[in-house]
N, C-alpha and C positions, 0 to 999 in steps of 0.2 A: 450694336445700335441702341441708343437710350432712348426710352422711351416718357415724356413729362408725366403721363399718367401713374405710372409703377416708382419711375426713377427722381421724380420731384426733382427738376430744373425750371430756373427761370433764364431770360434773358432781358437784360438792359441796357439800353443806348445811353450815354451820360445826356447832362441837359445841354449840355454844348453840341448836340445832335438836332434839340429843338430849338437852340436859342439863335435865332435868325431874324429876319426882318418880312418872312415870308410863309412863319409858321400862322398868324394869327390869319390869315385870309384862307387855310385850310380847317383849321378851325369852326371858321362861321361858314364855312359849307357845310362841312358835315354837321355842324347847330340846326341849320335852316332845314337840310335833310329831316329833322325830327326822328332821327332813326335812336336804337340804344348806344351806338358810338358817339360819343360830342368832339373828341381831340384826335389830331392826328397821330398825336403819341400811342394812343390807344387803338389807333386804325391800324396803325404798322404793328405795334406788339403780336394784336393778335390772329394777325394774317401771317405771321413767321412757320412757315411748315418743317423744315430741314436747318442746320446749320453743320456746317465741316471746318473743324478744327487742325492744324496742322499738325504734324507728330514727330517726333524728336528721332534725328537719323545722327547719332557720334560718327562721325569722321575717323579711321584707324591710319595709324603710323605704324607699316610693316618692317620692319627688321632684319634681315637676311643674313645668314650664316652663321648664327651664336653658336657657340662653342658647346658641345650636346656632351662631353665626354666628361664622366663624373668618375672623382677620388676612387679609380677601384686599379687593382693592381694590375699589371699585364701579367697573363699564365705564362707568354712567350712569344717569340717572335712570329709574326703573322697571326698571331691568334685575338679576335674581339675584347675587349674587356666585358666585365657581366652589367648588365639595366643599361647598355649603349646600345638605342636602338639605329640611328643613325650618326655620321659624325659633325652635322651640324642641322640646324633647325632656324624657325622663322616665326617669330614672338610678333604677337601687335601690341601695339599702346595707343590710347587715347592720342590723337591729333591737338594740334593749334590751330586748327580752321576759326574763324570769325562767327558769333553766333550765329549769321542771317544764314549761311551753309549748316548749320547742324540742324536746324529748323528745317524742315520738307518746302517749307511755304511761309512767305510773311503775309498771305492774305487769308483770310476768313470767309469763307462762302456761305453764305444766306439765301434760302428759296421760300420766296413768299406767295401768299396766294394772287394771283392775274387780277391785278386790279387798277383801273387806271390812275387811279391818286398815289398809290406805290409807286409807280415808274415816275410822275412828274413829280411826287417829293423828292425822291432819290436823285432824279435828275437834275434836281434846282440845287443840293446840297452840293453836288459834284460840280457843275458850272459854277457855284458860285467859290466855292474853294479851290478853285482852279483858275479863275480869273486873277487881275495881277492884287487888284483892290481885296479883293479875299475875304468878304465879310463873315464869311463860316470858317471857325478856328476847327484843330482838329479834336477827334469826340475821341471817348474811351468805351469800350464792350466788356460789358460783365456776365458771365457765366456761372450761375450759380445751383450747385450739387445741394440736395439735402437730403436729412435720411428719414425712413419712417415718421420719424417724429418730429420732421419737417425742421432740425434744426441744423444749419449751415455747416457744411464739414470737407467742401470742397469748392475755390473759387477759380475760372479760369480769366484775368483780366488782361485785354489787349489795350493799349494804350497810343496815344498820336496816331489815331486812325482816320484814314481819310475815302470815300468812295474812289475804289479803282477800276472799278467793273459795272458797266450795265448791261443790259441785254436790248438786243435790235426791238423794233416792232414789226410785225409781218399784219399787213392788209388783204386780205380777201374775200373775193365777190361770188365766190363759186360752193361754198360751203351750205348747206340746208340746215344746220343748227352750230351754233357756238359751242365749241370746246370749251371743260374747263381746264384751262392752263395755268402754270406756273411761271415766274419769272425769278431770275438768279440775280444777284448782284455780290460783286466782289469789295473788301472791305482790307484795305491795306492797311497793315500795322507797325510800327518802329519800335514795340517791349510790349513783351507778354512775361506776364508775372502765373507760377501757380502756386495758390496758398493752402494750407491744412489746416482746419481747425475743428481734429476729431474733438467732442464736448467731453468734459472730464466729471466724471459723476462719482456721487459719493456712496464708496462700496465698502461696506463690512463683512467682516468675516461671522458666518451664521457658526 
């Protein structure tokens, strides 16, 4: 499990996450608010608690019965020949499965902190990108690794991504103080790229 404070990650929603018709009236709430937050962008960033990346499962193509019996002479009849442990064996190879099967998951799970402008952004991005008229195109999620010295050396980017997952609301009357709770949402994706760019520094020999 990484941690942002040790392991230097950010995360970023592209602006096709913000660019809506319904960003700027969250906006000037949280303005009127007076608090240190002014943009929703900035509300969501950084209520982000948890994030679960998918992980790469290869598909194998087994084989069955290959011929196990190697160049070595028969001593005679009935007898083994020598390094033949059995007379045949069962080899894998890499498959032809389709990427979205080698991938665990094409969605991306996000756990944010329980707030109520969280679930109603999320939930206007997803109704409105779901609707036939579709005014929210889809966003791209950037994951990004850095190293001590804070320079960029691992990118994880999911691409045409759209909200697939929200979480219920539960109401209740019976409780004597509020929980602090979390809420999940799921984040569907159609290409996730991963990129390397250890920094290449200039080393001489002492």
């Amino acid at each position: 499990m990484l941690n942002p404070s040790t392991d230097k990650y950010t995360v970023e929603f592209s602006q096709d996450f913000y660019k809506n018709i319904f960003t700027q009236k969250y906006d000037d709430y949280l303005f009127v608010l007076n608090g240190p937050v002014k943009h929703i962008h900035t509300h969501i960033h950084e209520s982000i608690q948890t994030i679960d990346i998918p992980g790469i499962n290869l598909s194998t193509l087994t084989v069955a019965g290959l011929n196990n019996l190697k160049n070595q002479p028969y001593s005679g009849i009935g007898k083994t020949p020598r390094n033949a442990v059995s007379p045949t064996v069962n080899l894998q190879y890499p498959g032809n499965n389709p990427v979205n099967e080698v991938i665990d998951s094409t969605v991306v799970n996000m756990t944010f902190r329980n707030t109520i402008l969280n679930w109603m952004y999320i939930y206007e991005v997803m109704r409105n990108h779901y609707e036939r008229s579709r005014t929210v195109p889809d966003f791209s999620i950037m994951i990004n690794v850095m190293d001590a010295a804070e320079n960029s050396i691992l990118q994880f980017i999911f691409s045409g991504c759209f909200v697939a997952q929200i979480p219920g609301l539960s109401f209740s009357f019976n409780n004597s103080f509020r929980e602090t709770k979390t809420i999940e949402a799921g984040f569907a994706f159609n290409k996730m790229d991963i990129k390397f760019s250890l920094p290449e520094f200039n080393l001489k020999k002492l």
